[in-house]
Structures are given as C-alpha cells and as structure tokens.
TIMAR-799441 format. One record per residue (C-alpha): residue number from 1; residue in three letters; x, y, z. Coordinates in Angstrom, 3 decimals. Layout:
residues N
REC   kolti   padren         px         py         pz
REC     NUM      Ala          X          Y          Z
...
//
This chain:
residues 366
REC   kolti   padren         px         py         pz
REC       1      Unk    -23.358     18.147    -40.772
REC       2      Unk    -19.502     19.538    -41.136
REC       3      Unk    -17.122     19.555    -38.149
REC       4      Unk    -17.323     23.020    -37.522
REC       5      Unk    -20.931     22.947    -37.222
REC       6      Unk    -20.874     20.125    -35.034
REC       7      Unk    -18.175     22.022    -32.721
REC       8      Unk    -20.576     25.427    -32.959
REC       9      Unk    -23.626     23.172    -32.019
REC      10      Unk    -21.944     21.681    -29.036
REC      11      Unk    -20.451     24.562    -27.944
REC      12      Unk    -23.521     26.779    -27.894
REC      13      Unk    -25.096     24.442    -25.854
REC      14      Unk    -22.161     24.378    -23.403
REC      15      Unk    -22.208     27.901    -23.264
REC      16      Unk    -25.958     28.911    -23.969
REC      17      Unk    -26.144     30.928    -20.589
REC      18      Unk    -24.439     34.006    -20.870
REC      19      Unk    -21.618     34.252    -17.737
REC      20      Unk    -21.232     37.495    -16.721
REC      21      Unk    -17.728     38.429    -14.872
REC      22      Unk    -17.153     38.603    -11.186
REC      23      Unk    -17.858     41.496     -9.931
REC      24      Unk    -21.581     41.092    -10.788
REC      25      Unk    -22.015     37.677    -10.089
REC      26      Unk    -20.157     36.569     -7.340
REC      27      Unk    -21.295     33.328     -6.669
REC      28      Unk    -19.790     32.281    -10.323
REC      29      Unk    -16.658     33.333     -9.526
REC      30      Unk    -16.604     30.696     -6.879
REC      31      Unk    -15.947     28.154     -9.750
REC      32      Unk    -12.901     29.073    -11.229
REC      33      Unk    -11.369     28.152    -15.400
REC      34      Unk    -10.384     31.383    -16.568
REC      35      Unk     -9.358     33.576    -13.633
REC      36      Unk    -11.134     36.526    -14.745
REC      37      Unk    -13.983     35.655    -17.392
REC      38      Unk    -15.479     37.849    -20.158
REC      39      Unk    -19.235     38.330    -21.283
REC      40      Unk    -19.515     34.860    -23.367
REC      41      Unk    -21.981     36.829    -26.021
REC      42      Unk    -23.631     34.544    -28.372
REC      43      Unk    -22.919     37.356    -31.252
REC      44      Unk    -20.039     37.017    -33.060
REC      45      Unk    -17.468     39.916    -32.716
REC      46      Unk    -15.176     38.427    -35.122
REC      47      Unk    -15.694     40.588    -38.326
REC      48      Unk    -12.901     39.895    -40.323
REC      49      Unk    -11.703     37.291    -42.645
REC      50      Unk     -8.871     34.760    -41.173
REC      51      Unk     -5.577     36.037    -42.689
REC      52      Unk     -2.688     33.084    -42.398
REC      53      Unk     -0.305     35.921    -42.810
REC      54      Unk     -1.251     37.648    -40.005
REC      55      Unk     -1.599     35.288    -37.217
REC      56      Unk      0.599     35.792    -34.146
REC      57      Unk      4.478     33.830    -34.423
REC      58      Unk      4.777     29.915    -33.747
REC      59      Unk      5.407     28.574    -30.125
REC      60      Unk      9.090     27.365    -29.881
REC      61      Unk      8.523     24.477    -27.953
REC      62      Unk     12.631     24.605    -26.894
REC      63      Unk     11.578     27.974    -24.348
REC      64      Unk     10.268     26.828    -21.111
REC      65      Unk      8.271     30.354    -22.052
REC      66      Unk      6.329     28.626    -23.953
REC      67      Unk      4.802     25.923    -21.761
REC      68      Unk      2.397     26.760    -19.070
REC      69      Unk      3.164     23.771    -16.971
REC      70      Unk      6.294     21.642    -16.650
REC      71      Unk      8.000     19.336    -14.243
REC      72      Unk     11.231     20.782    -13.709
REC      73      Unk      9.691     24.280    -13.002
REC      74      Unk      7.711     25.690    -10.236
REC      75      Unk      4.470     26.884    -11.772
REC      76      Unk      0.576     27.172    -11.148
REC      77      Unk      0.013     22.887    -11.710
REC      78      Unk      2.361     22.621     -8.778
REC      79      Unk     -0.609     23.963     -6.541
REC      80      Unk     -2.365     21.287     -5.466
REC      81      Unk     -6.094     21.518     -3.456
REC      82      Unk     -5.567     21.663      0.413
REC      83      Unk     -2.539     20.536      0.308
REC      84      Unk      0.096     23.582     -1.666
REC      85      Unk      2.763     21.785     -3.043
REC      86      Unk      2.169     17.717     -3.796
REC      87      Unk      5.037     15.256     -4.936
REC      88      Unk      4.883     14.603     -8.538
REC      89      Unk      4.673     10.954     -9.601
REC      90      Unk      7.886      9.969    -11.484
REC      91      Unk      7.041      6.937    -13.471
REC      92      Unk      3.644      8.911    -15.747
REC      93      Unk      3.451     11.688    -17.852
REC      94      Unk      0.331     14.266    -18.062
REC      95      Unk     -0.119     16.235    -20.857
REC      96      Unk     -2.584     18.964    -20.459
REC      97      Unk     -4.562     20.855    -23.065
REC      98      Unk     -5.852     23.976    -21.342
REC      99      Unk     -9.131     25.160    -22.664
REC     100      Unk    -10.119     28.857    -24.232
REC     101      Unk     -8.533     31.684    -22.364
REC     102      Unk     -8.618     33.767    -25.327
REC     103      Unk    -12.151     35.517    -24.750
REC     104      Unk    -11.727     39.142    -24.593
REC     105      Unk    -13.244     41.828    -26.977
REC     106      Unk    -10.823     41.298    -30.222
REC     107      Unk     -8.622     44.769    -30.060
REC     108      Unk     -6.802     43.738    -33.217
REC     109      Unk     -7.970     43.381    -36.725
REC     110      Unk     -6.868     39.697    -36.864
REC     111      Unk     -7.845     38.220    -33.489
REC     112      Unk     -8.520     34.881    -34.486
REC     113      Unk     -6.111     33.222    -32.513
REC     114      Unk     -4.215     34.208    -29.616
REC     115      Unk     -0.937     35.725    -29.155
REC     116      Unk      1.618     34.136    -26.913
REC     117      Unk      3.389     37.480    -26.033
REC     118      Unk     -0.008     38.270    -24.506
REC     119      Unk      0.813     38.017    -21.172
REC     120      Unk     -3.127     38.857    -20.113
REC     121      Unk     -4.281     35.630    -21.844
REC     122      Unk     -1.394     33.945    -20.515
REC     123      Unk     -1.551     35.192    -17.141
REC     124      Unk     -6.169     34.085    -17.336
REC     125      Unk     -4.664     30.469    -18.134
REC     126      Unk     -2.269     30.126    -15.674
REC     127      Unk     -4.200     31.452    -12.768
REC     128      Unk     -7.449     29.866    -13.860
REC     129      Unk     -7.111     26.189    -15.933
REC     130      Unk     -3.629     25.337    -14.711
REC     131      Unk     -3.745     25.967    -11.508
REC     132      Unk     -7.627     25.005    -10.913
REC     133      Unk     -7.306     22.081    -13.632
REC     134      Unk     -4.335     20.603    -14.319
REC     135      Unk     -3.462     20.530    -10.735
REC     136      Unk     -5.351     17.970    -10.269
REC     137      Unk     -3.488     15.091    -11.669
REC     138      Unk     -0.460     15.795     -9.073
REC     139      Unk      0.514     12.458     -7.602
REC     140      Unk     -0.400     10.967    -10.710
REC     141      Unk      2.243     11.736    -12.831
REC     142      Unk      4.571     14.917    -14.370
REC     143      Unk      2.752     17.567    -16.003
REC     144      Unk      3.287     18.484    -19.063
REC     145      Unk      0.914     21.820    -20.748
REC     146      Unk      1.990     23.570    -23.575
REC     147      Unk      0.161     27.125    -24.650
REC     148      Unk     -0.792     27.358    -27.820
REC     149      Unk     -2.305     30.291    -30.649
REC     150      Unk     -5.868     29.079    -29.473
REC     151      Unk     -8.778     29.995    -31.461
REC     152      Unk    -10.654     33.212    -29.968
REC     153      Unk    -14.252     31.816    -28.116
REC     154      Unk    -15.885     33.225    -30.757
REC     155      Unk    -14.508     30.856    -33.301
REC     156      Unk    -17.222     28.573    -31.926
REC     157      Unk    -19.968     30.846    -32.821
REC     158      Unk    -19.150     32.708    -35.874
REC     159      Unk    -21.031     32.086    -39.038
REC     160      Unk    -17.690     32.747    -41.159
REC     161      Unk    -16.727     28.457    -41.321
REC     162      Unk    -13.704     28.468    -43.213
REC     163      Unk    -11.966     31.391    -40.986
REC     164      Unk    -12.862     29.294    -38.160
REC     165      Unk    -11.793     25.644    -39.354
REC     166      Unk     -8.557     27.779    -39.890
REC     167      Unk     -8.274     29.036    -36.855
REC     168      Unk     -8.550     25.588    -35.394
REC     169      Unk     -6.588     24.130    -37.509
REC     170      Unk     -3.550     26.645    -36.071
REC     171      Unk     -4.735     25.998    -32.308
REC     172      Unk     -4.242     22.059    -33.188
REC     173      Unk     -1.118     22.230    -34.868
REC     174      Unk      0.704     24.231    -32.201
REC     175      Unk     -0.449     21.392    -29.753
REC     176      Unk      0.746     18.653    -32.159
REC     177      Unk      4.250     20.454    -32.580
REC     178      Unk      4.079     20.360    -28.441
REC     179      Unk      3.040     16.612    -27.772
REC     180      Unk      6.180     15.860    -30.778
REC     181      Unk      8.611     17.578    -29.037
REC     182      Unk      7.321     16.136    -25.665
REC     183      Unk      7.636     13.012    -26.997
REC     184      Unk     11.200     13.202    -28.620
REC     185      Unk     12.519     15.592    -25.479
REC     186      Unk     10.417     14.738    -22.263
REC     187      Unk      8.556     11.129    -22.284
REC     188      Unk     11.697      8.834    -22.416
REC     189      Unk      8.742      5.584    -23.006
REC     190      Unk      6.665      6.481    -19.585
REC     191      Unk      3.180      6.328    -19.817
REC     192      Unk      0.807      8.857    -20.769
REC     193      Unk     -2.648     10.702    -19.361
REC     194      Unk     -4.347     13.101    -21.691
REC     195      Unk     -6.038     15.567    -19.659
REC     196      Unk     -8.172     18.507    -21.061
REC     197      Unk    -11.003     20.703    -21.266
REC     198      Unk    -13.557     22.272    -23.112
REC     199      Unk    -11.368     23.443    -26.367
REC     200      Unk     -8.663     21.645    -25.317
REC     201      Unk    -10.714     18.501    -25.739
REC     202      Unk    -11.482     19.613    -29.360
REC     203      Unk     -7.763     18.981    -29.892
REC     204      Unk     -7.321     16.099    -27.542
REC     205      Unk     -9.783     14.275    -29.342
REC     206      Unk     -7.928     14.576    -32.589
REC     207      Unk     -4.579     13.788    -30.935
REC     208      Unk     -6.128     10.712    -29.500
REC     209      Unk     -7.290      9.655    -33.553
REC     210      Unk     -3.928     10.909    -34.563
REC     211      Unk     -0.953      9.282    -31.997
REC     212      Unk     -2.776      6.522    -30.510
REC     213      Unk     -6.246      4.931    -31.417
REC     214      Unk     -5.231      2.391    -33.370
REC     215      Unk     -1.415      3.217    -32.674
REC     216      Unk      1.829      1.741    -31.377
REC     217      Unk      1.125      4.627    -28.824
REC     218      Unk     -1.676      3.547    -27.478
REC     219      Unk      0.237      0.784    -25.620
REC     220      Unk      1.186      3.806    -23.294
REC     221      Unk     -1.481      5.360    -23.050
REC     222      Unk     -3.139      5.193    -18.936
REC     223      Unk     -6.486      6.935    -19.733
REC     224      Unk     -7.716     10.051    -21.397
REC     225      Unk     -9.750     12.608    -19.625
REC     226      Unk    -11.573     14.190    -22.614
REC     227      Unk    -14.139     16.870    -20.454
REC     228      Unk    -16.354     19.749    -21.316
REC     229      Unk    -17.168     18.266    -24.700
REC     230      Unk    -19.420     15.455    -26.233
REC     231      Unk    -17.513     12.742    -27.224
REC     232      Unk    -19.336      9.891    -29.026
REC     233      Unk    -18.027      6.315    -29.414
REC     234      Unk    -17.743      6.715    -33.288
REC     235      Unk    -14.916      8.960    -32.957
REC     236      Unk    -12.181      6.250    -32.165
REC     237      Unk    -11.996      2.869    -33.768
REC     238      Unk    -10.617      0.878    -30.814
REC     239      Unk    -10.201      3.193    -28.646
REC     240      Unk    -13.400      2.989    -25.699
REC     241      Unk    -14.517      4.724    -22.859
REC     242      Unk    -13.769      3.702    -19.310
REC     243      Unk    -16.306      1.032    -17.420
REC     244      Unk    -14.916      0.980    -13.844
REC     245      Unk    -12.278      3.220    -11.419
REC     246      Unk     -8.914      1.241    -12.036
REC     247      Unk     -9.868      0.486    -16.286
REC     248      Unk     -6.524      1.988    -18.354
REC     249      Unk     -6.589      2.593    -21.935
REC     250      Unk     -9.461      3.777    -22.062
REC     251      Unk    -11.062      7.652    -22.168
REC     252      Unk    -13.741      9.165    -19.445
REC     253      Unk    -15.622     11.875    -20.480
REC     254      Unk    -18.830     14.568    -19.216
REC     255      Unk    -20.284     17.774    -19.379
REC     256      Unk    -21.885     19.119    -16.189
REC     257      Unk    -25.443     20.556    -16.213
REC     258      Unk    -28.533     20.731    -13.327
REC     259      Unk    -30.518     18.077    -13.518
REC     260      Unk    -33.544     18.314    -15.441
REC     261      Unk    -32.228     21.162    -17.492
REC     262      Unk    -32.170     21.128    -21.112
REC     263      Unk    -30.568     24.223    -23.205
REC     264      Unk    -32.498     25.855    -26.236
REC     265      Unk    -30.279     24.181    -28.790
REC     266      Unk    -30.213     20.700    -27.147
REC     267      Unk    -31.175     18.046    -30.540
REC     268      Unk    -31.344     14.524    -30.670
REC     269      Unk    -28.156     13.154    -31.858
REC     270      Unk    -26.374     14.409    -28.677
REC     271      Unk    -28.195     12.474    -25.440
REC     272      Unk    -26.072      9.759    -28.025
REC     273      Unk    -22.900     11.303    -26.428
REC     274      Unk    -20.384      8.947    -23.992
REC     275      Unk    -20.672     10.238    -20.532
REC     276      Unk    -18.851      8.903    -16.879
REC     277      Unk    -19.802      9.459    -13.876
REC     278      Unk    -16.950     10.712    -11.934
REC     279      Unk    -18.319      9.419     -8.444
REC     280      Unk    -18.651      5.910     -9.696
REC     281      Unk    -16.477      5.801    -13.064
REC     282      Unk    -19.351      3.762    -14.734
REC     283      Unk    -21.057      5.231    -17.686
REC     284      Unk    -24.354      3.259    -16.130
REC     285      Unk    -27.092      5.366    -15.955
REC     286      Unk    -27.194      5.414    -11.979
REC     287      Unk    -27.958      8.227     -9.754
REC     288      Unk    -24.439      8.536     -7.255
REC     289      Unk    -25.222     10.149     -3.657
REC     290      Unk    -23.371     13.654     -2.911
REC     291      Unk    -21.445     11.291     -0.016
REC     292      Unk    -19.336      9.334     -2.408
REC     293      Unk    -17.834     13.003     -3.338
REC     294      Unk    -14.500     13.096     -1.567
REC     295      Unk    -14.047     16.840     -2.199
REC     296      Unk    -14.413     19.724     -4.593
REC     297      Unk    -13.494     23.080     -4.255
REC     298      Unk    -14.174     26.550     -4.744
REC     299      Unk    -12.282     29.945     -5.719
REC     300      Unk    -10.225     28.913     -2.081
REC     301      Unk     -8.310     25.704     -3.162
REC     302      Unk     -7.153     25.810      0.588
REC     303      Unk    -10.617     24.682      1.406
REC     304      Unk    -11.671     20.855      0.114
REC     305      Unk    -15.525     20.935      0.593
REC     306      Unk    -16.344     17.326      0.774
REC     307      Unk    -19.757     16.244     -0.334
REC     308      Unk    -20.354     19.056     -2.829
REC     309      Unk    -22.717     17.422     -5.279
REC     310      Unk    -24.691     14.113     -6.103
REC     311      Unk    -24.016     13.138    -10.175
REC     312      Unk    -26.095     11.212    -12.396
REC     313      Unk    -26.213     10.369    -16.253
REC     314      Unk    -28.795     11.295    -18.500
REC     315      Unk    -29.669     12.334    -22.187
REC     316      Unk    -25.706     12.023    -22.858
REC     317      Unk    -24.630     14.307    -20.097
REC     318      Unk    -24.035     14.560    -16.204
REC     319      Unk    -26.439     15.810    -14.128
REC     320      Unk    -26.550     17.003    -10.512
REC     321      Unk    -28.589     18.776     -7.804
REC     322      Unk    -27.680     21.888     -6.889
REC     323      Unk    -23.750     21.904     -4.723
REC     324      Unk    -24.075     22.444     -1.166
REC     325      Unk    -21.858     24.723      0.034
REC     326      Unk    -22.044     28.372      2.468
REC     327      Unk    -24.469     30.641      0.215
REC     328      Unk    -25.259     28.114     -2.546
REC     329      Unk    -29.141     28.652     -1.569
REC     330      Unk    -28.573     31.764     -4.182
REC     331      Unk    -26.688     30.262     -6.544
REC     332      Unk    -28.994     29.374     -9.871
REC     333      Unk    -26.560     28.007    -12.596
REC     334      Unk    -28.146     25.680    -14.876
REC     335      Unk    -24.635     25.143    -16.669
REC     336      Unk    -21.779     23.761    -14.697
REC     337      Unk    -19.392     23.717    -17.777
REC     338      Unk    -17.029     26.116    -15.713
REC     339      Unk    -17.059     23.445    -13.200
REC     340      Unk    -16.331     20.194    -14.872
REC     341      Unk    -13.309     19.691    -12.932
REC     342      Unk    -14.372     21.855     -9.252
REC     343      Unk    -17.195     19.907     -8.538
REC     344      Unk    -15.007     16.579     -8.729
REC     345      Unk    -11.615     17.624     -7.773
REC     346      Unk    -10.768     14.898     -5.309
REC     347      Unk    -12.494     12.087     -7.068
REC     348      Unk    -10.200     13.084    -10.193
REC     349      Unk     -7.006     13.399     -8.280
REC     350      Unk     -7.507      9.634     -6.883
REC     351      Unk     -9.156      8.067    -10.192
REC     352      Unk     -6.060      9.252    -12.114
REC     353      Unk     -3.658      8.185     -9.224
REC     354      Unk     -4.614      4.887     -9.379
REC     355      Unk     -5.281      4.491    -12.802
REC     356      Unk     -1.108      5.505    -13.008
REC     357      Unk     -0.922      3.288    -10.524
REC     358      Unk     -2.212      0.663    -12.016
REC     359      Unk     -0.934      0.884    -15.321
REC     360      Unk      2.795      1.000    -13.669
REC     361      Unk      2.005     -2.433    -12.124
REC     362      Unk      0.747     -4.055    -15.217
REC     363      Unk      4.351     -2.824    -16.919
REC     364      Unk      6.347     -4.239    -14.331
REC     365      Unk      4.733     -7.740    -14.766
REC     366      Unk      5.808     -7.265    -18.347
//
C-alpha cells in the first residue's frame, strides 16, 4: 500500500461521518478545531491537476505574520481554559502543527494548498486549533506554531495520488523551513514538545523520522503528542511511545471514537495502531473511570467541565461512553476526532507540565 493511500485510508475513517456546520447541528459546535467547519463531503471537489507553478507564495518565517502562535506576542495560544491568560514556562519549547483549516469549497482553479494571505483560513485556525489546541500546553513551555500552505481536506480523499503527495509534500516543507528557523532563531538548546493534530500529525510524524528519531535531537526532545492519527510503532526506529505520566522521550498518541463503534472502512492492519490513554498515560488496555478526568471543555473555555468522559483502548483506538455534560442526552457522535484534545484538556495541560517538568530536572542533574 503507498503512503498516500495509507493517509486516505486513515483519514476516511477519521472523518467517515459527514459534520455538518453549526447552525444545523449545534451540539457539534460545542467541540471546537476549526471555528467554523465546512460539509467534510467524502467526494472529491478537487478537479484539477496540482500545478507547482501555481501554488500560493512561501511563508517567510522572519514575519511574525507568518506564525500563528509565538511567545513574545499576544495571540489565541495565550488563552488558556478557565483561567484567560497563564504564565508561559521559560525553560521548554512547544512547537505546534495545527491541523486542516483549509476546508472550504475550492473558489480557485488551483486550490490545493492554502493561501497564507487568506485571512478566512487564517482567521478558522486561530480561533479554532490555536486557541482550543495549542493552548493547552501553557505552563508547559513557549509556544511556538507556524502556518503553513496546508493541503486542502480533500487532498485526503481525492483519487488524483500524485497531485496529492504534492500537495503534501508543500504543506511539509513549509513546516520544515519553520521548525529550521525555530531552531537557528528561537530554541537557544531548550527542550522540545511536538504537539499536533490530525494533518498536523501527518507532518509531525515525518519531522519526528527527520530531526530526531535516531538524532542528536532527540536528546531534547520531552515528548511528542502525535493525535488524531494512527501512529504505529514501525514508524520510528528508537523512538517509542510513552508507558506512564512523567516518561520523556517518548510520543503519546489516540484517536477518539464511541465505544463499540467501528466505521465502514475500519481493516485489520489498523486495531495494530499505538494508542494512550490520556486518563492513565498507559497504552494498557484498561477501561479509566470518567472521575480521573480533571476537566474538558466545550465551545465556553471559561467553563472546565470536570468528569466529561471515561476512556478506554481498543482495536488501536480510544474509546469512550458518551460525555456528560447539560444536553449531551441528544448528542449522537460516533466520531470524536474534533475532540481529541476537548475531551482531555486538563489531563493534557498537567501530563505535558510535568513531563517539562521533569525533563528540566533530569538536565540539571547533568
């Protein structure tokens, strides 16, 4: 099976339920990525070949413009749940790769990946991913999030391969120029958290393989939060997944789904996939109880709703009962994708403080 089909695979099965925006189904737009969200159609409305001569003008790195998230400015990462503004940690470094923003009806003959001028797309990530996301890892360290050209949603789902592997293979570079130009301008030697989500774990993944498993890097590295996307244990040679809450080094992974559900597309070789349970942080097949849930939230992030959900892992994914929350008794997702981070907020927050934490101690003893 090629990469791309892999990716398509996967991703159809992440997003085999078609979301439909808010206004129609309110109780989605409690859970929060995107900030507005589009029909996710499972046709492809890409219907023209990738042009490399037409895609939309490289990031410059050098313009604050053309980050979505960083320390020294006031921006949606700084919001943190319950709390509005939370200190920064000094000593660790976050770098955030936000996941697929880019998911409105192409309007342009080559929309294969998106434009940075577009201040719509940029305006869905910001309000949605950074602020609901990335926000999380405040107290943990600095937080680094570049934008990049990312591949239009339907890159996933289009039978046209090689326009898609190329629009990939843009969205990846733009992220590789970033985490360069964070290292040579904005790490000074701290230590590092990956963070991402959904497409943004397609290219975390391969920036993991590419700057640190197996590495000089990797010495700095505190954990990687690879979510919304399998990840299998044959895709880094040293590099292995988290066993416990305070483990650094190491990578935590899961994609959210109802328990018992299984989507159309759902094959063998995936219930293979890594998966951690982010009420434990074990990847031990054990069934965690909604009251070791410090707090997720909803649409509000004034409101920390302790308790939210129960998690367990099974057939290579997460699983949970249905969130208990005001007006959840009509609330029939099947696919908590959207939610990855929501359902967990607080849990995440405190795993990747201490983690930093941690780490910081074992490099003083040094």
């Amino acid at each position: 099976m090629n990469n791309l089909h892999f990716l398509r695979l996967n991703f159809l099965q992440t997003f085999n339920s078609k979301f439909l925006n808010d206004q129609r189904f309110p109780l989605l737009a409690l859970f929060v990525i995107f900030g507005s969200i589009s029909l996710f159609a499972q046709e492809c409305r890409l219907t023209v070949k990738f042009d490399p001569n037409k895609t939309p003008l490289k990031p410059d790195y050098t313009n604050n413009s053309a980050w979505a998230a960083l320390p020294f400015v006031r921006d949606a990462a700084d919001t943190f749940a319950g709390e509005g503004l939370k200190k920064e940690a000094k000593d660790v470094d976050v770098f955030f790769i936000h996941p697929t923003s880019y998911t409105d009806q192409p309007v342009s003959a080559y929309p294969w990946n998106a434009d940075l001028t577009n201040q719509s797309i940029n305006q869905r990530t910001d309000n949605g991913s950074i602020r609901y996301q990335a926000s999380v890892f405040n107290g943990a360290g600095q937080i680094y999030a570049p934008r990049y050209r990312q591949a239009h949603y339907d890159s996933y789902i289009t039978k046209d391969s090689q326009s898609a592997r190329q629009a990939f293979e843009i969205a990846y570079r733009d992220i590789e120029t970033a985490f360069k130009y964070y290292l040579e301008n904005y790490n000074n030697g701290r230590p590092i958290i990956i963070a991402s989500h959904s497409q943004g774990t397609t290219h975390a993944i391969r920036l993991l393989q590419n700057y640190f498993d197996q590495k000089p890097l990797s010495q700095k590295l505190v954990c990687a939060y690879l979510i919304g996307m399998p990840v299998y244990d044959t895709m880094f040679s040293v590099l292995k997944p988290c066993e416990n809450a305070s483990q650094t080094g190491c990578y935590c992974t899961w994609r959210t789904y109802a328990a018992g559900y299984f989507p159309k597309d759902y094959v063998a070789p995936k219930v293979d996939a890594v998966c951690t349970n982010p009420l434990s942080w074990s990847t031990e097949k054990t069934c965690v109880s909604s009251d070791f849930n410090k707090g997720g939230i909803l649409r509000d992030m004034r409101k920390i709703i302790p308790g939210l959900c129960d998690a367990a892992i099974a057939d290579g994914v997460l699983r949970i009962h249905k969130p208990n929350f005001t007006g959840s008794i009509f609330l029939n997702m099947k696919n908590y994708h959207i939610a990855d981070y929501n359902l967990f907020y607080l849990n995440l927050n405190e795993n990747a403080v201490l983690r930093a934490k941690v780490f910081s101690e074992k490099m003083g003893e040094r």
